[in-house]
C-alpha positions in Angstrom: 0.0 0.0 0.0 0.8 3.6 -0.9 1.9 6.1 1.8 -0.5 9.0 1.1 0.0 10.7 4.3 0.1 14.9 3.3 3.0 15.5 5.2 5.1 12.2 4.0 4.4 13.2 0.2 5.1 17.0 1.1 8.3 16.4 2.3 9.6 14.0 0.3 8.6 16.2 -2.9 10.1 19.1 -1.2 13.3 18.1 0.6 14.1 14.4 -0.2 14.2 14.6 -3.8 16.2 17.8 -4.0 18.3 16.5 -1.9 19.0 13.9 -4.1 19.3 16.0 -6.8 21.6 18.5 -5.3 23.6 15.0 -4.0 23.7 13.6 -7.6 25.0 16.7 -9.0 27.6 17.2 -6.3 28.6 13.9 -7.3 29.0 14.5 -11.2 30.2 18.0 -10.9 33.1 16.1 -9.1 33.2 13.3 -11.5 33.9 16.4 -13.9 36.2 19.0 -12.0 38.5 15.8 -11.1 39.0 14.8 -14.7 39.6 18.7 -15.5 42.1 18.6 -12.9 43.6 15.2 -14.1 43.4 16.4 -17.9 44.6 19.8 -17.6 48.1 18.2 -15.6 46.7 21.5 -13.4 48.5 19.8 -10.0 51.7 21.6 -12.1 50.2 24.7 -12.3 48.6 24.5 -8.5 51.0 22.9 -6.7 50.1 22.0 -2.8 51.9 25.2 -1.5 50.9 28.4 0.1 50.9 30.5 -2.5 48.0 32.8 -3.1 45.8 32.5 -5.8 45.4 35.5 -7.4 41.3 35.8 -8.4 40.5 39.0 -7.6 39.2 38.1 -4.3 41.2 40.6 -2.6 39.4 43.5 -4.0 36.2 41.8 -4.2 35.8 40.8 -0.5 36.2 37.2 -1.0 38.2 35.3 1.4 41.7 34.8 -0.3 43.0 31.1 -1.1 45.9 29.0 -1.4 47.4 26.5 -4.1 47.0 24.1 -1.1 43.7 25.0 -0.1 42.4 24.3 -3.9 43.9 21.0 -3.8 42.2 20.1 -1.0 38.8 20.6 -3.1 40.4 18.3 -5.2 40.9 15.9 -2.5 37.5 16.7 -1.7 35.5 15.9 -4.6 38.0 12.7 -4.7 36.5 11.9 -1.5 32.7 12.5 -2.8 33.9 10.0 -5.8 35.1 7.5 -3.5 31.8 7.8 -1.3 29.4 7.5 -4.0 31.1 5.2 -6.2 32.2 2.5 -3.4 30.3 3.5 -0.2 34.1 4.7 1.3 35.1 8.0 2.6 38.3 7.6 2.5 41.1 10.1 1.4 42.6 8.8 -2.5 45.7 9.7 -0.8 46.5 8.5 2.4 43.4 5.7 3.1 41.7 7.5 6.2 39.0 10.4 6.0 40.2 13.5 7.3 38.0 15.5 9.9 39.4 18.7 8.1 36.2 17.5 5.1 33.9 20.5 6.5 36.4 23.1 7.4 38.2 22.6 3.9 34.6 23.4 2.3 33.6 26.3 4.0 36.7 27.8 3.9 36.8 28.4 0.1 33.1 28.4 -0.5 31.2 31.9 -1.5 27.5 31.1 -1.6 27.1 27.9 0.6 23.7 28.1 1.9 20.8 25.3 2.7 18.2 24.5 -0.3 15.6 24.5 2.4 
């Protein structure tokens, strides 16, 4: 038998399947960013290092970042990859998830916020 129940349908409609969506696409947009990275050779070009990436963000307000703080998205969406692909979070690097995930996120990220 169905589940009918307003509120079960209501929710689901509007916070379980975006949520999946936004999941899914978080998955494939790292599916896609780690094969530009890969492609591009752009671990040459952005090494792991301190060095400031100059994008404007220092005039604009932004928060400034690193080489090394771009790699770790990179590491990140590796992580998603791993996740989704083989139910591990697990670093491709060094076999154990780091608890620097979150902080590594927010750190670089401009418009985080909640769908709901």
């Amino acid at each position: 038998m169905a589940n009918t129940n307003v509120q079960a349908v209501t929710f689901c409609n509007t916070e379980i399947r975006p949520m999946a969506d936004q999941i899914f696409s978080t998955y494939l947009s790292a599916k896609k960013i780690v094969q530009n990275w890969n492609s591009q050779a752009l671990s040459t070009v952005i090494p792991n290092d301190s060095t400031i990436i100059a994008d404007g963000a220092a005039q604009d307000g932004r928060a400034q970042i690193t080489d090394a703080q771009a790699t770790a998205i990179i590491t990140r969406c590796q992580e998603m990859i791993s996740w989704m692909e083989n139910g591990l979070v697990a670093s491709p690097f060094n076999g154990t998830a780091t608890l620097a995930t979150l902080g590594t996120v927010s750190g670089v990220a401009v418009n985080g916020q909640t769908k709901f």
